[in-house]
N, C-alpha and C positions, 0 to 999 in steps of 0.2 A: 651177184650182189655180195659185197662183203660182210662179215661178220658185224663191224662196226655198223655197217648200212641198215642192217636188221637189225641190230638192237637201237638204235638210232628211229628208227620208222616204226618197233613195236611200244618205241615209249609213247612217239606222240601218239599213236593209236589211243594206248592207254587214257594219255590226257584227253585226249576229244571226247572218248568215253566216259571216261567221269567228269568233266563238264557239262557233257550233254543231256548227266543225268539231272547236275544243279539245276539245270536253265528247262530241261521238260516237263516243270510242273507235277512231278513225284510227289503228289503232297501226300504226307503221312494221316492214316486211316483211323489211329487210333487217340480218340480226343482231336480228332485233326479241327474242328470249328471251333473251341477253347484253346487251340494253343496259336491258332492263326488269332484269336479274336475277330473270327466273323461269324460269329453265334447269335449275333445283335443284341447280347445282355449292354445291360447299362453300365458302365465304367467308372469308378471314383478318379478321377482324374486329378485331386491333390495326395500327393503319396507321401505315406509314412516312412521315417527316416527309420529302420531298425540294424540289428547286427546281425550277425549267422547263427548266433546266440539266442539272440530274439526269437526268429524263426525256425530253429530245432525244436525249441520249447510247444509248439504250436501240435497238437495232437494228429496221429495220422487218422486220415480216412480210409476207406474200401474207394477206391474205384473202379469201374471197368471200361473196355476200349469204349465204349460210348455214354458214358456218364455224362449227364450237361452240369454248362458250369456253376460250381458251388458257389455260395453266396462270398465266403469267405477270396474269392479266385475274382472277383469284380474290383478289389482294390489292388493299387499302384504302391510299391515298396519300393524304396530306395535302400541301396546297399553300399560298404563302403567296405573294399577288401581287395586281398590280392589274387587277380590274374594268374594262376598257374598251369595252366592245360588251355586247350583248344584243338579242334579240327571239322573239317567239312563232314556233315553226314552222308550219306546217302539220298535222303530225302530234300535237300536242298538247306537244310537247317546250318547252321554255324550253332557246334557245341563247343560253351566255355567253361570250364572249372572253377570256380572261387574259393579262396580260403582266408578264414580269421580265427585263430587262436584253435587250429588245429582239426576246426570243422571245416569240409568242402561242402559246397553245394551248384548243380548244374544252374547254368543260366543257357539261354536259347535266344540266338537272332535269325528267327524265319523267315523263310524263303518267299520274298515279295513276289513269288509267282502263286503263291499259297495264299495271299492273304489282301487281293487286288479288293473284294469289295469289303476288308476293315475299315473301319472309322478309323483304325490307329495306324493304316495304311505307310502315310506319309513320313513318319514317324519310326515305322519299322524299316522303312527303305531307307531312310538317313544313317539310323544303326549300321544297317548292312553294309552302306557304302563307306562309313567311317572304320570298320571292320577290315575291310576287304584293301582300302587302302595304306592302313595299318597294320596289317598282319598276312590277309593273303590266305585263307584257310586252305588246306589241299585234306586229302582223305586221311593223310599219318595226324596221328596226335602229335600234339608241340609240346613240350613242356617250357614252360617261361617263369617268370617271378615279375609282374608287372603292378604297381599301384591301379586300381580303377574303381568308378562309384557306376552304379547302374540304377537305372530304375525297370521294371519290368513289372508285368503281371504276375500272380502269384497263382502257381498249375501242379495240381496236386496230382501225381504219376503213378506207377505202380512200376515194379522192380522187375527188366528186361534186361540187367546185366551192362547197366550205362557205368562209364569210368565218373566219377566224382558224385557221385549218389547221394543226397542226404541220407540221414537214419529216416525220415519219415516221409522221404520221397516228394519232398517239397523243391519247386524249382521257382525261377522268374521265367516266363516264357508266355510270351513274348518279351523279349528286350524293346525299349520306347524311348531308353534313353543311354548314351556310355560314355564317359571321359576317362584318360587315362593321366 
């Protein structure tokens, strides 16, 4: 086998395996029923229009991998900002970066193998697929500059060393809604 033949046959390897890991239901362990929304809390399902601004302002909490969801983490926030990062997780998730006026914040479109018995099911799998045929996530981060508005859940995290972090560890995650 040639040189070229092995490096050729250890990439796709590579890609099977991390596809294989998107698609086998790796769902993540930590808050994983709040960030799928299959925790069966009750959902505001009219969302409030805020900025990055908005939402820094908002106090942090303590939580830990299994905290249920907070009261404040049941309403729907729409954002309006620019797209600049993105990439596939490991756990099947699409991580995206947002920024406005020099604040980022993580947004998340979960892994529809993660979150088959949410209410918001339907919804996260449109995200996904509008995602995916958009953009195409692989495991490298992307850096971009894209206009987009999202709606998502509001999921209050604790700090593992994510790229685009808030200060107060505020994300949308689930995403439920994205246009670009």
């Amino acid at each position: 086998m040639t040189l070229r033949a092995l490096l050729i046959l250890s990439l796709i390897v590579a890609a099977v395996s991390f596809y294989a890991t998107l698609c086998s239901g790796q769902c993540s362990e930590d808050r994983g029923d709040v960030k799928t929304a299959t925790d069966r809390s009750l959902f505001i399902r009219v969302p409030i229009f805020v900025t990055l601004g908005d939402l820094s302002r908002l106090s942090m909490h303590t939580v830990r991998h299994n905290t249920p969801r907070e009261p404040r983490e049941q309403q729907e926030y729409t954002v309006k900002a620019t797209l600049v990062g993105y990439k596939a997780e490991s756990d099947g998730d699409f991580h995206l970066v947002i920024q406005d006026s020099g604040r980022t914040m993580i947004i998340e479109a979960v892994n529809p193998g993660c979150a088959k018995s949410s209410p918001l099911f339907s919804q996260i799998e449109t995200v996904r697929t509008v995602i995916t045929g958009a953009m195409n996530p692989t495991a490298t981060y992307r850096h971009c500059k894209i206009p987009i508005m999202v709606t998502g859940l509001l999921f209050e995290d604790f700090g593992h060393g994510q790229t685009g972090v808030a200060d107060n560890f505020l994300e949308l995650h689930p995403l439920v809604s994205i246009g670009f």
